[in-house]
N, C-alpha and C positions, 0 to 999 in steps of 0.2 A: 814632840809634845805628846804626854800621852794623856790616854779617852780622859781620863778624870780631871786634869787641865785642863781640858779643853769643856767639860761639863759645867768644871768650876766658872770660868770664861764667861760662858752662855747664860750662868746663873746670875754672877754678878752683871751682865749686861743687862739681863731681866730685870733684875733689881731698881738698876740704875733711873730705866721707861718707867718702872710702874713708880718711883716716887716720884718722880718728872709730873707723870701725870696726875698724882696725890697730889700736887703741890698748885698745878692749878687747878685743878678740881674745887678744892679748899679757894681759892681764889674766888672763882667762879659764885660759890654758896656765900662766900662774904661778900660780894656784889648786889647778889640778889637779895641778901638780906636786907644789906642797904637801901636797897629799891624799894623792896616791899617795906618793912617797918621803921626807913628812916622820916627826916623832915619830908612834906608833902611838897610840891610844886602848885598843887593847887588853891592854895591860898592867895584871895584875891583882897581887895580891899572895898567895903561894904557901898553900894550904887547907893546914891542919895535918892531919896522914897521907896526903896525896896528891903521888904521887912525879913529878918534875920529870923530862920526855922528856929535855930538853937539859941539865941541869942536873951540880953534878957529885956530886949525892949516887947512893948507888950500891946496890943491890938488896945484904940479908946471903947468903952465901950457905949454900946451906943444903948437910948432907951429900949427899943424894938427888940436889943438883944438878951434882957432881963426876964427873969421868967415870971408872971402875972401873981 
């Protein structure tokens, strides 16, 4: 076998690892993406008398709270 065989060899063996690990790499970042900006798990279902930040129920108001 000679040097350039054998260089070829080494290169395509190179080749071979580094798309292996492109390949989950890319896996990896599609995971995370998932993680990060897929559906949330935290979604809960709303406690009876507890009032919703975003939501569009709305505080009564009371007289005391009207301004004079």
């Amino acid at each position: 076998m000679s040097s350039q065989d054998k260089v070829v060899e080494n290169l395509t063996k190179t080749i071979e690892m580094m798309a292996n690990e492109l390949t989950l790499l890319r896996e990896q970042v599609a995971y995370l993406t998932q993680k990060l900006y897929g559906k949330s798990s935290e979604k809960r279902p709303q406690m009876e008398g507890q009032l919703s930040l975003f939501g569009q129920e709305e505080l009564p108001e009371e007289d005391s709270d009207l301004p004079s």
